[in-house]
DRENZALUM-544309 format. One record per residue (C-alpha): residue number from 1; z, x, y; residue in one letter. Coordinates in pm, whole numbers. Each point is the difference from the previous one (the first is absolute). Example, Ala and Ser with C-alpha at 12.3 -4.5 7.8 and 13.67 -1.06 7.14 Angstrom:
residues 2
(atom 1,(780,1230,-450),'A');
(atom 2,(-66,137,344),'S');
END
This chain:
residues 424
(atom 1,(-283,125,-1493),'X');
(atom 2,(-138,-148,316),'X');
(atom 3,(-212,-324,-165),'X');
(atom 4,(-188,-216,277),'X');
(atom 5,(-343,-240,-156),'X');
(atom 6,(-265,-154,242),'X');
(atom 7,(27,-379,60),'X');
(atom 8,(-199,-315,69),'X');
(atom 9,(149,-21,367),'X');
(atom 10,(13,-335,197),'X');
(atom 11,(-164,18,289),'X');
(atom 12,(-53,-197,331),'X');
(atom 13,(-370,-114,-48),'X');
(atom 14,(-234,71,256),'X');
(atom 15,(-193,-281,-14),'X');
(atom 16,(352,-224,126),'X');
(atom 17,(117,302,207),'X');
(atom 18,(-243,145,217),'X');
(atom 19,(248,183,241),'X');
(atom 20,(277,258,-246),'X');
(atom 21,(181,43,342),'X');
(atom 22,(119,-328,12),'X');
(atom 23,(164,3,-363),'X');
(atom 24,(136,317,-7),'X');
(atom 25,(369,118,70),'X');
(atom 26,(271,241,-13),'X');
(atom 27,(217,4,-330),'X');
(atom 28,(290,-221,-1),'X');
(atom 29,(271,160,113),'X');
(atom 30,(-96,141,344),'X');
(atom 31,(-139,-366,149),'X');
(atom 32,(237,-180,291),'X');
(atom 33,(-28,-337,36),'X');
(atom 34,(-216,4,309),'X');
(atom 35,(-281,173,-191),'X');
(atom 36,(6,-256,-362),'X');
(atom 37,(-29,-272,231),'X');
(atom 38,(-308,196,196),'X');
(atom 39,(-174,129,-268),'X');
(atom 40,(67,-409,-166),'X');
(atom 41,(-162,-142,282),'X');
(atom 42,(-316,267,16),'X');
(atom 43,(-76,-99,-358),'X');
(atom 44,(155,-288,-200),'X');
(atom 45,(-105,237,-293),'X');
(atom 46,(147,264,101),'X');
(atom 47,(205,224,-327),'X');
(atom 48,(332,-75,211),'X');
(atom 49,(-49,-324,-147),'X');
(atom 50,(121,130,-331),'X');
(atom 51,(186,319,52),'X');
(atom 52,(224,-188,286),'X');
(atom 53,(-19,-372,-142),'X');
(atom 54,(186,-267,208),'X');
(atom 55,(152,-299,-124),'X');
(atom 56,(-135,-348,-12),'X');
(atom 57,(201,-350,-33),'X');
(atom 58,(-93,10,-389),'X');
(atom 59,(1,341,-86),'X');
(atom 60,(190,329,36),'X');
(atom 61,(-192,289,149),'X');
(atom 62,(-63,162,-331),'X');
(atom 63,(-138,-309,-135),'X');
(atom 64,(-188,-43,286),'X');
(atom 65,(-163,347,-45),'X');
(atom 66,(-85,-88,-374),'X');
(atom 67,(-175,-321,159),'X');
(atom 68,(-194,160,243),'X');
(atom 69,(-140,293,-232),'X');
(atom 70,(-72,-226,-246),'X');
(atom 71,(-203,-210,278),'X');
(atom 72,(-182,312,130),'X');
(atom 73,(-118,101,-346),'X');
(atom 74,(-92,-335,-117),'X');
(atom 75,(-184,-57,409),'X');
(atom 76,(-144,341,-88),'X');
(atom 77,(125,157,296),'X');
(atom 78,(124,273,-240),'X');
(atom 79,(-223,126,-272),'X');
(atom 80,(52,228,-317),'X');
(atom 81,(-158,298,-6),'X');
(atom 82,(-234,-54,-340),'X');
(atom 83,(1,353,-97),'X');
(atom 84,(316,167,-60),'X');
(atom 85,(16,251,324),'X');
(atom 86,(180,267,188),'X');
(atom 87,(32,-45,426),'X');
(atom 88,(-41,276,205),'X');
(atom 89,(153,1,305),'X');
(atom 90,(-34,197,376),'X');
(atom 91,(226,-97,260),'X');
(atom 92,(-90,109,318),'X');
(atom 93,(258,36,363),'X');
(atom 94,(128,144,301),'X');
(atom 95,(294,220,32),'X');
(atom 96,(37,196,318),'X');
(atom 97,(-309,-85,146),'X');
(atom 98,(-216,153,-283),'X');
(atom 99,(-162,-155,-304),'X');
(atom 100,(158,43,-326),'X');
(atom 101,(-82,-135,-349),'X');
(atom 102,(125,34,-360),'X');
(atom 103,(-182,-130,-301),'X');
(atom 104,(93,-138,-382),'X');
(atom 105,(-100,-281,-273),'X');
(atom 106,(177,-222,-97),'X');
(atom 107,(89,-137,-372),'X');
(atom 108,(260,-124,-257),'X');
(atom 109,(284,199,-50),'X');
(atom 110,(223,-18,-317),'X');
(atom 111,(321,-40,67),'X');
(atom 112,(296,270,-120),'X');
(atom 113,(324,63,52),'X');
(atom 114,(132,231,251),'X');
(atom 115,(110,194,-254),'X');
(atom 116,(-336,95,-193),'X');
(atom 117,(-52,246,292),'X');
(atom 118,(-368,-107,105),'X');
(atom 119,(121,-234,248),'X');
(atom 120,(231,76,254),'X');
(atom 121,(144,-217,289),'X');
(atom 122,(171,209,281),'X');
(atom 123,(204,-302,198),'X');
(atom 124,(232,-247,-122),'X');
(atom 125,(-90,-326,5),'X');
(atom 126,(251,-342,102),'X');
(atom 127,(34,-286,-213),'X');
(atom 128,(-108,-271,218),'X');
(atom 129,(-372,87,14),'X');
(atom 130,(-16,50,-335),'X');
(atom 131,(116,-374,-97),'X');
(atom 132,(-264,-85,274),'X');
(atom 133,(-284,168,-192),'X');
(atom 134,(91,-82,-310),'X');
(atom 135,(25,-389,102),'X');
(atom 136,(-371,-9,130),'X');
(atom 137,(-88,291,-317),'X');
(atom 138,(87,-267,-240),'X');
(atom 139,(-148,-318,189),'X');
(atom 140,(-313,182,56),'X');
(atom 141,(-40,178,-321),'X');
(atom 142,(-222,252,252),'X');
(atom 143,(86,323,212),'X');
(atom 144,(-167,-145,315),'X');
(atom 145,(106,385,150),'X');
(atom 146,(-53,332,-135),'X');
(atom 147,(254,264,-14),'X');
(atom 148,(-81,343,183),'X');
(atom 149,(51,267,-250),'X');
(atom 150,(-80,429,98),'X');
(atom 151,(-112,254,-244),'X');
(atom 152,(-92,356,8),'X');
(atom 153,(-363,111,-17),'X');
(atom 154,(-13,342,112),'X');
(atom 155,(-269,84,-225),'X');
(atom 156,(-199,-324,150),'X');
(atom 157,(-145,-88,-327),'X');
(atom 158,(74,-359,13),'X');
(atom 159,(-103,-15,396),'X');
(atom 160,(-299,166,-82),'X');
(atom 161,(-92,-282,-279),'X');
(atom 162,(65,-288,249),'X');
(atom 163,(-140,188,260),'X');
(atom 164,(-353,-84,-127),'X');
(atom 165,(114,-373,12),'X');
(atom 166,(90,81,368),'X');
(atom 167,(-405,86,93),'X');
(atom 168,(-84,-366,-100),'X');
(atom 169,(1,-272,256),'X');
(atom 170,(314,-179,-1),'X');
(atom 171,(58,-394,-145),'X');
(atom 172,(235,-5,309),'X');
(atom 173,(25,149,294),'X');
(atom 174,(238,-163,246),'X');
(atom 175,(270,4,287),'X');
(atom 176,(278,-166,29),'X');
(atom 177,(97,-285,231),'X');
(atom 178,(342,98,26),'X');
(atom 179,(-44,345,77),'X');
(atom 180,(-333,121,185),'X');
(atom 181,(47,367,-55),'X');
(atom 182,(-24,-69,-389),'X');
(atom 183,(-351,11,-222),'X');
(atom 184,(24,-17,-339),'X');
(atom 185,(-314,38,-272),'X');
(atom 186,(29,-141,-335),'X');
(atom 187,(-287,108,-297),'X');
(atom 188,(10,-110,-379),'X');
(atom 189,(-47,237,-294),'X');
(atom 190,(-74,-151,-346),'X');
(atom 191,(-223,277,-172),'X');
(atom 192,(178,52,-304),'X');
(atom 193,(4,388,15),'X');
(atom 194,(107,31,281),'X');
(atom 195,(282,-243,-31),'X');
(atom 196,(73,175,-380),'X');
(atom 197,(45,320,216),'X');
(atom 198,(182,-119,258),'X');
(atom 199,(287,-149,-264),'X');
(atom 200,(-38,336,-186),'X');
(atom 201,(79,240,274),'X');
(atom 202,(263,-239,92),'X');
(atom 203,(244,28,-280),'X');
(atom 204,(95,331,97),'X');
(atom 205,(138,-99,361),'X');
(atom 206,(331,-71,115),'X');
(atom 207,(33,-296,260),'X');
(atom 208,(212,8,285),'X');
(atom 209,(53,-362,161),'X');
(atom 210,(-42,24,385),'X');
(atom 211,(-57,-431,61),'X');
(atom 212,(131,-239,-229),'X');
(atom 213,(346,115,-130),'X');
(atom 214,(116,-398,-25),'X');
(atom 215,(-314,-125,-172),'X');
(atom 216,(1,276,-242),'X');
(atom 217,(383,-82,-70),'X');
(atom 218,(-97,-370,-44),'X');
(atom 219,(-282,81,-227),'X');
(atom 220,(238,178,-228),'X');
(atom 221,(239,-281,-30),'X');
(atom 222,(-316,-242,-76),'X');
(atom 223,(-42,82,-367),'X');
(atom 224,(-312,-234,-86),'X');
(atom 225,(-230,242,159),'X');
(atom 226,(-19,369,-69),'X');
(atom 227,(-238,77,362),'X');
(atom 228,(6,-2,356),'X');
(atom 229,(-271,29,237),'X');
(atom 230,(19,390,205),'X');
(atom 231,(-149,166,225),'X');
(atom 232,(-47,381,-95),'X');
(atom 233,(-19,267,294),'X');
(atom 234,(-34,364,-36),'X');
(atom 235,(252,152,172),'X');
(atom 236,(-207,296,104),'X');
(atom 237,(-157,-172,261),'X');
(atom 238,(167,112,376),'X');
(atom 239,(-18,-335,125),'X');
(atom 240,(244,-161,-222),'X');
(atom 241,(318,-93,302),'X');
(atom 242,(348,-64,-56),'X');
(atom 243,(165,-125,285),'X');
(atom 244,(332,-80,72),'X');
(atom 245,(221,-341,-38),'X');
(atom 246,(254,24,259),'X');
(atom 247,(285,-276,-28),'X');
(atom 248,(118,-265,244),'X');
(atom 249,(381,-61,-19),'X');
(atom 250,(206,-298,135),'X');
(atom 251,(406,70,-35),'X');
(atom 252,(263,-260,-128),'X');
(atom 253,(166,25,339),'X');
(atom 254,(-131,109,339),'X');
(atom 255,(14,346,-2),'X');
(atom 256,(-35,228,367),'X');
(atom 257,(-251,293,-12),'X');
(atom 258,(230,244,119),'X');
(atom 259,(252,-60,-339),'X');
(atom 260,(-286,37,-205),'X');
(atom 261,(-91,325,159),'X');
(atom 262,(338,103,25),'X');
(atom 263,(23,-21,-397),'X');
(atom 264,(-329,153,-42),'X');
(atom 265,(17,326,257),'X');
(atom 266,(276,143,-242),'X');
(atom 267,(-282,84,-237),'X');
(atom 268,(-297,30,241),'X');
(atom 269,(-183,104,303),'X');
(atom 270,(-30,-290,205),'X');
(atom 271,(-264,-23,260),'X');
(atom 272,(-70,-258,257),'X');
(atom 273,(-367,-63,22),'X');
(atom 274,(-262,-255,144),'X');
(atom 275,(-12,-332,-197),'X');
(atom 276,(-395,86,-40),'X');
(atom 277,(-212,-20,-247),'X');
(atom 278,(-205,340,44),'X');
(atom 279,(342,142,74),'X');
(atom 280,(132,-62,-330),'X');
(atom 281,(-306,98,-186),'X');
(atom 282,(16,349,151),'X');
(atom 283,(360,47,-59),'X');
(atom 284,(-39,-154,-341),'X');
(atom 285,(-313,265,-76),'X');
(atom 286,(131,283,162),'X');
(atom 287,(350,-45,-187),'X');
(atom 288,(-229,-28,-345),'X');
(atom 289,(-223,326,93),'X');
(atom 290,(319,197,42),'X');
(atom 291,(132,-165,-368),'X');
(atom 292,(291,-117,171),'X');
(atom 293,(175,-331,-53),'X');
(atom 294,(-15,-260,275),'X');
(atom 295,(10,-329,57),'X');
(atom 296,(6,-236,316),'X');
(atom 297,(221,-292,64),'X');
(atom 298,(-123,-269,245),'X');
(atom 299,(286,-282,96),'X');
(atom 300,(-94,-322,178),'X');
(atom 301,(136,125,347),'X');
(atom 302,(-307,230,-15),'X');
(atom 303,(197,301,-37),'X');
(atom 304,(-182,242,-200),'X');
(atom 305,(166,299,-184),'X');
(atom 306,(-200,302,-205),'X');
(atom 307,(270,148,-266),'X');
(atom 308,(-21,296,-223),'X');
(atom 309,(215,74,-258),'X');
(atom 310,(195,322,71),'X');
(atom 311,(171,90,-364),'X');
(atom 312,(-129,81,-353),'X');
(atom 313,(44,-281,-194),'X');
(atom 314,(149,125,-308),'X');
(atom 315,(250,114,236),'X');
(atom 316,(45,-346,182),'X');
(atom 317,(40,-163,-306),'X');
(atom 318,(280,191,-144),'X');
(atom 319,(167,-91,354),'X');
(atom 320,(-59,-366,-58),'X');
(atom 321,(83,-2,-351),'X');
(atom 322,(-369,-116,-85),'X');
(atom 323,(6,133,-410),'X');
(atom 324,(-343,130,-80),'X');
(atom 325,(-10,178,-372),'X');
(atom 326,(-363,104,35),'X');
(atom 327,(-57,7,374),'X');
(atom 328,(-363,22,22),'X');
(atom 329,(-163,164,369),'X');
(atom 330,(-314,-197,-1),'X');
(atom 331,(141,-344,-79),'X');
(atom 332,(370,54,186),'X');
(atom 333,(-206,68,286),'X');
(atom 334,(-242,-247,30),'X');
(atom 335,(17,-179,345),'X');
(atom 336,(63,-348,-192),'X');
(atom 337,(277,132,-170),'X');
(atom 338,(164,144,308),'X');
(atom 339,(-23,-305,143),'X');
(atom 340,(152,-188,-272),'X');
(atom 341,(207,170,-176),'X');
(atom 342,(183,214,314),'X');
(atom 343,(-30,-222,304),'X');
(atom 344,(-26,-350,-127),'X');
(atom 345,(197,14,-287),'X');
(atom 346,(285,285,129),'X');
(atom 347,(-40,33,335),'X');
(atom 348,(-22,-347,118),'X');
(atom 349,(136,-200,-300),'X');
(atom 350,(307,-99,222),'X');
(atom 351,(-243,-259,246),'X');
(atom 352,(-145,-147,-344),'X');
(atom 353,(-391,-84,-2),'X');
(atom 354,(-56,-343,-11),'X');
(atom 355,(-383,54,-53),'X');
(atom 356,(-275,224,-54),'X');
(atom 357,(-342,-13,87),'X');
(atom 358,(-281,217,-69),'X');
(atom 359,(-314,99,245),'X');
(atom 360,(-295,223,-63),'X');
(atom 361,(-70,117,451),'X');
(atom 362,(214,122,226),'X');
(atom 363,(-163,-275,257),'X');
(atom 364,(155,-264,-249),'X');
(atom 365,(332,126,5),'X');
(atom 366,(-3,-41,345),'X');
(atom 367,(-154,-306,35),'X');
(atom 368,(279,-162,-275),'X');
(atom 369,(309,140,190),'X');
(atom 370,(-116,-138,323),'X');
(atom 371,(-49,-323,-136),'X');
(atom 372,(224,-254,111),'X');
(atom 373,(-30,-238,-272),'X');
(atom 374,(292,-138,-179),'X');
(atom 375,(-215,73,-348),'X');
(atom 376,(-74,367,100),'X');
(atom 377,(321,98,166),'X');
(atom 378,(42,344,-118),'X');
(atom 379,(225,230,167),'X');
(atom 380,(-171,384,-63),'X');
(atom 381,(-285,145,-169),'X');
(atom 382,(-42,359,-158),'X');
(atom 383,(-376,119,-34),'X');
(atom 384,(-12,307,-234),'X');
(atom 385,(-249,249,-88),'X');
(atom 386,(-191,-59,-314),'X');
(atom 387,(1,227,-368),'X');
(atom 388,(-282,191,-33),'X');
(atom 389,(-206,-40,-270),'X');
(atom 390,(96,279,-209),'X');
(atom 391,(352,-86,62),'X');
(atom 392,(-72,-385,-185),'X');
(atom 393,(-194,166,-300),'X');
(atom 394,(296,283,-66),'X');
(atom 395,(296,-282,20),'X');
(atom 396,(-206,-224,-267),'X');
(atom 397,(-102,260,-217),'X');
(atom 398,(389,131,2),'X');
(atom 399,(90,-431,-59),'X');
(atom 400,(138,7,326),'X');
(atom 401,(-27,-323,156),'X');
(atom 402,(54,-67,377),'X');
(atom 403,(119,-270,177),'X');
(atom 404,(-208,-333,31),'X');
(atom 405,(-194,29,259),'X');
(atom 406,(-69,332,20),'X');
(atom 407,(-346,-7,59),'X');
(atom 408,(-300,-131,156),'X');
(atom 409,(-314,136,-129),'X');
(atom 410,(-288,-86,254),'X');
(atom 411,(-201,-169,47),'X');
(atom 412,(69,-253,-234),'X');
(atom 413,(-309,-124,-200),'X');
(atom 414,(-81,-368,8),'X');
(atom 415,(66,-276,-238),'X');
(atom 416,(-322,-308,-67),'X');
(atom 417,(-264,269,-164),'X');
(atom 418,(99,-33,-332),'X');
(atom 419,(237,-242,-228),'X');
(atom 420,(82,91,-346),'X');
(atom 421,(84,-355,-198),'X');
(atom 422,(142,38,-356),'X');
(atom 423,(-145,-285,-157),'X');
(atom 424,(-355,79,109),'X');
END
């Protein structure tokens, strides 16, 4: 059973914070450098201050965070909620040139094993994220970030009882300094029915985690509280993106183009292409629309080379001694696992990766292997298609998880609107 409860959320307080722009920000994980210290310096209150705390001469940056949330709240630049509520939530942006949108509420979510089948994760997650989170979890005693959760609604019962919350005017309704083609609305729902019959229809759902795999992990190893804070989307909604996290790779040693191809053309189409972004993309989407598996490989002497696998897998694998019991078609074949498991961890496992790094646009990948920085010296980057949708939900359901990194549902929905502390 799916059990989520309304809460008395903290919120930024209006009468302190008259711009939501400036105090907004991406979740955790996706934020360089560059942007903390802009979005820092367009708003000293700014919820980077606690979900990417820096050090200070007395204090380590978890402490630090526990200081400063403890100084908002007592400053009142966060407030409590005084009735117990559930947040609805519209995210509005700009894919392709066109206007897209997805909608869902947020609230607490109880939290289960994997196990108990109502929550399912679909990527693994790595362990040094997790101590992260659970660090600031347990200095805070707050999730300062929700986690982004999908369910199915194909009868649109529960859209249709939030949907009346939807024709109210919102508490918030805000862009985003750090991204101009974002707008998100934010509304409040306390009427006891309809939160009784939200939490009702509710129990029946299974959750599949798109956002949040680490905090989830870290909420289950922090036993004093049973809850988390979640977003919940129905996954009915054709706006709901996945795009790709293509991977940035520097070598132990420095490793010529031409051996890498060398290796790789025994098990692929190779072909040269234009180290361009729209050039990719088409390749990329053309190679997707014809369900075939591709990937591109850009070096740091701007070659650029389109590959396609040319063998069945099951077959390839019995070639290369790769033991599969239950070889599975959907997950074997996933462009992440390609990647991995054939040409990174077969293919190319004689040059030996010193380092991986992973980037959600083809423009990045570029960007990173032109740098000529000693910190961002990587040699090659692959950019791979995405799963579909479909594809994600079938490997949970099954309890087959992929790779970390997997995914990148988009857009990503912002953290500030809404804190959930334990001890309120």
């Amino acid at each position: 059973m799916v059990d989520i409860l309304p809460l008395n959320g903290l919120i930024y307080n209006p009468e302190k914070i008259s711009k939501y722009s400036e105090v907004l920000a991406p979740p955790y994980d996706i934020i360089s450098s560059s942007l903390k210290e802009d979005l820092k310096k367009h708003n000293p209150y700014n919820i980077i201050a606690l979900t990417l705390p820096d050090e200070t001469s007395s204090k380590n940056k978890y402490e630090n965070a526990k200081a400063i949330l403890a100084e908002w709240i007592k400053e009142e630049i966060l407030k409590y909620d005084l009735k117990k509520c559930f947040y609805l939530f519209e995210e509005t942006f700009m894919e392709n040139g066109s206007q897209k949108s997805f909608k869902g509420f947020i609230g607490l979510l109880k939290v289960e094993e994997y196990g108990a089948g109502k929550v399912l994760r679909h990527e693994k997650t790595l362990s040094k994220p997790k101590e992260d989170r659970l660090a600031l979890l347990k200095a805070c005693r707050a999730n300062l970030e929700f986690i982004y959760t999908i369910y199915n609604d194909s009868d649109e019962k529960i859209s249709a009882t939030l949907n009346q919350g939807f024709k109210d005017s919102p508490d918030v309704s805000t862009s985003v300094n750090y991204d101009s083609s974002l707008h998100f609305r934010f509304w409040k729902i306390s009427d006891e029915d309809i939160v009784e019959k939200i939490k009702d229809m509710m129990k029946s759902k299974t959750l599949l985690i798109a956002d949040g795999h680490h905090r989830y992990e870290t909420s289950r190893l922090y036993k004093e509280h049973k809850y988390i804070l979640a977003l919940f989307v129905p996954g009915n909604q054709k706006d709901i993106l996945i795009h790709p996290t293509h991977r940035a790779i520097k070598f132990n040693n420095a490793v010529k183009p031409e051996e890498i191809i060398k290796k790789i053309e025994k098990y692929f189409t190779v072909e040269e292409i234009k180290p361009d972004t729209a050039c990719i993309k088409d390749k990329m989407l053309e190679s997707f629309s014809m369900q075939k598996k591709s990937l591109c490989l850009y070096f740091k002497n701007k070659d650029c080379y389109f590959i396609t696998l040319k063998a069945d897998l099951k077959r390839l694998y019995k070639e290369l001694n790769i033991v599969e019991e239950h070889f599975s078609t959907d997950y074997e074949y996933l462009d992440v696992n390609i990647l991995h498991k054939l040409i990174i961890e077969i293919i190319l496992v004689e040059f030996g990766i010193k380092e991986i790094n992973f980037v959600h646009s083809i423009e990045e990948v570029l960007e990173l292997i032109n740098k000529n920085d000693v910190n961002y010296d990587f040699d090659a980057g692959f950019i791979i298609n995405a799963p579909t949708i479909e594809t994600v939900q079938k490997l949970s359901y099954a309890g087959q998880i992929m790779p970390q990194k997997s995914t990148y549902f988009y857009p990503k929905p912002c953290s500030g609107l809404v804190i959930y502390k334990f001890d309120s």
